[in-house]
C-alpha positions as CSV (number, residue, x, y, z in Angstrom):
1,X,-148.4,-24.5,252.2
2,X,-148.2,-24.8,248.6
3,X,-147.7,-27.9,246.9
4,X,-145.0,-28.5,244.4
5,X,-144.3,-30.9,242.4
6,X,-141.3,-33.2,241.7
7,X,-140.8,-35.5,238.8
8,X,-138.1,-38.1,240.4
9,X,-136.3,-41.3,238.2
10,X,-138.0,-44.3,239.1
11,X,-134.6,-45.6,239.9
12,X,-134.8,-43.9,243.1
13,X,-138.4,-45.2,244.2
14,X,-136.9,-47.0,246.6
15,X,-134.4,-44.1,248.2
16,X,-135.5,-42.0,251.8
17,X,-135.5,-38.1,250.1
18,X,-139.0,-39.2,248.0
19,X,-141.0,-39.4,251.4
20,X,-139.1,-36.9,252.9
21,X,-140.3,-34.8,250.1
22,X,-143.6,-36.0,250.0
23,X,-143.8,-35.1,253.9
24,X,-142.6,-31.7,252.8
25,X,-146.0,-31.7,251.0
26,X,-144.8,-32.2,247.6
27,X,-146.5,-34.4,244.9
28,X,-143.8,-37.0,243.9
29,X,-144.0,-38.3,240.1
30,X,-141.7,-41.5,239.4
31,X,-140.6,-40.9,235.3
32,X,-138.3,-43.1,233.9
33,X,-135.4,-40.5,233.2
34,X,-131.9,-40.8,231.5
35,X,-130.4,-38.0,232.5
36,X,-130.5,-36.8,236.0
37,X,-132.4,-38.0,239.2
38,X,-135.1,-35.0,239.6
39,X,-136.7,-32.7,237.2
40,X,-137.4,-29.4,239.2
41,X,-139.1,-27.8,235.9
42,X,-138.7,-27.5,232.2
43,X,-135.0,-26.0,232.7
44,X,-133.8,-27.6,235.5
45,X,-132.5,-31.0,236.6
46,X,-131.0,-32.6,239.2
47,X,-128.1,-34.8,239.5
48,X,-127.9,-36.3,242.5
49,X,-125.2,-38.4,243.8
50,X,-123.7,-40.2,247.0
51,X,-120.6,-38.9,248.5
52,X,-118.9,-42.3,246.7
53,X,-119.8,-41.7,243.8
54,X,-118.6,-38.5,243.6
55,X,-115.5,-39.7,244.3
56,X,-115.5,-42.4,242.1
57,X,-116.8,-40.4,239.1
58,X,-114.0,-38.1,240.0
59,X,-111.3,-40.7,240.5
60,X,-111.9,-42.5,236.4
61,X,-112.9,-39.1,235.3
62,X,-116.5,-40.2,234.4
63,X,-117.7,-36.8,235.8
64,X,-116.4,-34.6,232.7
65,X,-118.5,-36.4,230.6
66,X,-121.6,-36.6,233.0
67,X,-121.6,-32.8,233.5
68,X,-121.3,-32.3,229.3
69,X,-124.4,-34.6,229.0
70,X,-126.4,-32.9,231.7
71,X,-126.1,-29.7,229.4
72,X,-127.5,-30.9,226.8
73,X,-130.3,-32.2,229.0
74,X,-131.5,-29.6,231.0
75,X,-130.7,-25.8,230.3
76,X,-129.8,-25.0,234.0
77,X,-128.4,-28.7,235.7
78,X,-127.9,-28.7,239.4
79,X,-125.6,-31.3,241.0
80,X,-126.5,-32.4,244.6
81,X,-123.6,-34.4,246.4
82,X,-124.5,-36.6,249.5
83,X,-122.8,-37.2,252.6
84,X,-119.3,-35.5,251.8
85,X,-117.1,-33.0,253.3
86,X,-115.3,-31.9,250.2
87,X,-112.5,-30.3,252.2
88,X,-112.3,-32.5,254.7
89,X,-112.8,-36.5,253.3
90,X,-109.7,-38.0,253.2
91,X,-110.6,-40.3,250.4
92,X,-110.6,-37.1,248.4
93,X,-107.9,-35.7,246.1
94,X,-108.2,-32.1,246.1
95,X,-106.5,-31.2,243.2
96,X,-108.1,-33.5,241.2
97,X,-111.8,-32.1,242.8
98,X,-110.9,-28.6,242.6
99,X,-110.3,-29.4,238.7
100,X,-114.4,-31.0,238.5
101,X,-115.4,-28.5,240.6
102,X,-114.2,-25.4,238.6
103,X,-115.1,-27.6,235.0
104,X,-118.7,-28.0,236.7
105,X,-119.7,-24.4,238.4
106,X,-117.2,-22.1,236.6
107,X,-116.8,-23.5,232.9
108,X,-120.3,-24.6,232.6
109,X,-122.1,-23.0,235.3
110,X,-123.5,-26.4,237.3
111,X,-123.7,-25.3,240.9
112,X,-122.6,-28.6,243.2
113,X,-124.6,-28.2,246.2
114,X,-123.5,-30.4,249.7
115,X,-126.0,-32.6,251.7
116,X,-125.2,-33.9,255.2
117,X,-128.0,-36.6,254.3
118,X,-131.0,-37.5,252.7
119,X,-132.9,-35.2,254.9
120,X,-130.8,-31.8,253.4
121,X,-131.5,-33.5,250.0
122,X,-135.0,-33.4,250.4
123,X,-134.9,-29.7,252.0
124,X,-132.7,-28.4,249.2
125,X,-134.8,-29.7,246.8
126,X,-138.2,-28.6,247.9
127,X,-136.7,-25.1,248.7
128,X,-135.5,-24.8,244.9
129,X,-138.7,-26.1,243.8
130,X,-140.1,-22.9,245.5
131,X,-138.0,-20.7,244.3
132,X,-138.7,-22.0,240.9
133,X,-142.2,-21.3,240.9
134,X,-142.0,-18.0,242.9
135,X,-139.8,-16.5,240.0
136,X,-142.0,-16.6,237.4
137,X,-142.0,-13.1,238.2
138,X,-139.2,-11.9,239.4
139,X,-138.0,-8.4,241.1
140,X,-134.8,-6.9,240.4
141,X,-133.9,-3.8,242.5
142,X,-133.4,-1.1,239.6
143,X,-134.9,-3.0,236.6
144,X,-138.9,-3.2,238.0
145,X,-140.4,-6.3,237.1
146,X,-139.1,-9.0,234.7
147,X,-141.6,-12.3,233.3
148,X,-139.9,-15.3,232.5
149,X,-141.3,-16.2,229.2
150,X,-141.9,-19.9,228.5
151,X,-139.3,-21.6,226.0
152,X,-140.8,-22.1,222.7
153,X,-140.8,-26.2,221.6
154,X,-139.8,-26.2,218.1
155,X,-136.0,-28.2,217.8
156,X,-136.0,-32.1,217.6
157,X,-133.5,-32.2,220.3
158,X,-135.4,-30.3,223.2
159,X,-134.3,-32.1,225.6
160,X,-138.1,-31.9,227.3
161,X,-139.1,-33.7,223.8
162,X,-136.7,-36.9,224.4
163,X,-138.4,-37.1,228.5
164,X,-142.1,-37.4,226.8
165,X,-140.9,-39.5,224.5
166,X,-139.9,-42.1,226.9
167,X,-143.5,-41.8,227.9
168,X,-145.4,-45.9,226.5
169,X,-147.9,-44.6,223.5
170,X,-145.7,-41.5,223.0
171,X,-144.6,-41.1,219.2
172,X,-141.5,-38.3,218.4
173,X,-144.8,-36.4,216.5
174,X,-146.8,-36.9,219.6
175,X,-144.8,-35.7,222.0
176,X,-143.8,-32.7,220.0
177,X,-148.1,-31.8,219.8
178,X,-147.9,-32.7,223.7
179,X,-145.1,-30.6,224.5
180,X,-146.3,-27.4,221.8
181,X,-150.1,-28.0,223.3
182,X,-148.8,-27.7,227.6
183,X,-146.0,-25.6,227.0
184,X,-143.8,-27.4,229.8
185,X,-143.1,-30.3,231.4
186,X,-144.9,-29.1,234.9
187,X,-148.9,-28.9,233.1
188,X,-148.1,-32.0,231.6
189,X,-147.2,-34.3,234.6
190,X,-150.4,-32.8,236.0
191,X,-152.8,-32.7,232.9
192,X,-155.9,-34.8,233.5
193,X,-157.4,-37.1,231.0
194,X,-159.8,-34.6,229.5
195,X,-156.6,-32.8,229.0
196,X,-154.7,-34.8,227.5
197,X,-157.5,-35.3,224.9
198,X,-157.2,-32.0,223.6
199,X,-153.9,-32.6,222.0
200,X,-154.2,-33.2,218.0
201,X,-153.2,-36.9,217.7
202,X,-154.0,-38.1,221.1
203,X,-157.5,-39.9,221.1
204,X,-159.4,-41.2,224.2
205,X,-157.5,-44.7,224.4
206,X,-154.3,-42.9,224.1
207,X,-155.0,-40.1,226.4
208,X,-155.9,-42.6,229.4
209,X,-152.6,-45.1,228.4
210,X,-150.3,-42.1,229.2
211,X,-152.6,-40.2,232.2
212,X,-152.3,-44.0,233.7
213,X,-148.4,-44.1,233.2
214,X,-147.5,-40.4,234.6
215,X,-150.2,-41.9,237.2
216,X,-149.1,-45.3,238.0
217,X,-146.9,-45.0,241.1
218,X,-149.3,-42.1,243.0
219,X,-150.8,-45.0,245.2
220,X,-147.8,-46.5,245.9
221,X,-145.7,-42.6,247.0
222,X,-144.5,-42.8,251.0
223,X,-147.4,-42.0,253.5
């Protein structure tokens, strides 16, 4: 089985879907993130929320406003919503959830996926991971073969920028030559210390400050 990789808050170091994943035989990185709860690759993120908070962030509205600033996070946000029936929970007002629900996948095109439990998270997740990193080449019947190129770093607010930013060490400049040097988030999370060395402005002492943050929380993942 191939192993994929997950980058995962650190808020949710505590929560059941990291070992599920990790028994799934993904390699789970804790990142402190302020957007979102996983990061599936350089495009994608993960909100993830409980069936109550949904309804909550429904209820005051807060969703709108959660949904706009997962857009300018990740290019392609996915919501995942846990332990709700959303035709069925009576704590639910359906018009005011059809409304977020058409503002999220219709307006701005932010599928809401529905887990049963933290088990489904964890399956849902490590199934899009795959399908993430089988598409680099993808097969269309009719068009032949199409390559997903890799987005070019070059704008101040790449949103990929302000995550390795958050990184101890990790200068505005510096992540910028980390960011132009890996290409994505994915070969950085995994870059080694040698690696890391490579990039113009990152000497030795540098390079093992941020390969022992992205590393910090390896010995401490769910057996």
């Amino acid at each position: 089985m191939e192993n994929f990789k997950i980058i995962i808050a650190s808020r949710l170091k505590n929560n059941p879907v990291a070992r599920f994943l990790s028994e799934l035989g993904t390699t789970v990185k804790y990142v402190s993130l302020r957007r979102g709860e996983f990061v599936l690759s350089t495009d994608i993120g993960v909100k993830y929320m409980t069936g109550e908070q949904f309804i909550q962030a429904i209820s005051n509205r807060s969703i709108y406003r959660d949904i706009i600033e997962l857009k300018r996070e990740f290019a392609s946000p996915v919501v995942i919503v846990e332990g709700l029936d959303p035709l069925h929970d009576p704590r639910l007002d359906l018009t005011m959830a059809h409304a977020a629900l058409l503002f999220m996948s219709v307006l701005n095109r932010v599928p809401v996926l529905f887990a049963n439990n933290e088990v489904e998270t964890a399956q849902m997740l490590f199934m899009l991971t795959g399908q993430v990193s089988s598409g680099l080449e993808m097969k269309m019947d009719g068009l032949g073969e199409k390559a997903i190129k890799p987005v070019e770093v070059s704008t101040a607010d790449d949103p990929r920028r302000r995550i390795v930013e958050s990184i101890p060490s990790v200068s505005p400049a510096r992540a910028e030559a980390l960011l132009q040097h890996f290409g994505s988030l994915a070969r950085l999370f995994a870059a080694e210390v040698d690696d890391l060395r490579q990039v113009e402005g990152v000497g030795p002492k540098r390079a093992k400050e941020i390969f022992g943050f992205l590393s910090r929380d390896e010995k401490n993942q769910p057996a």
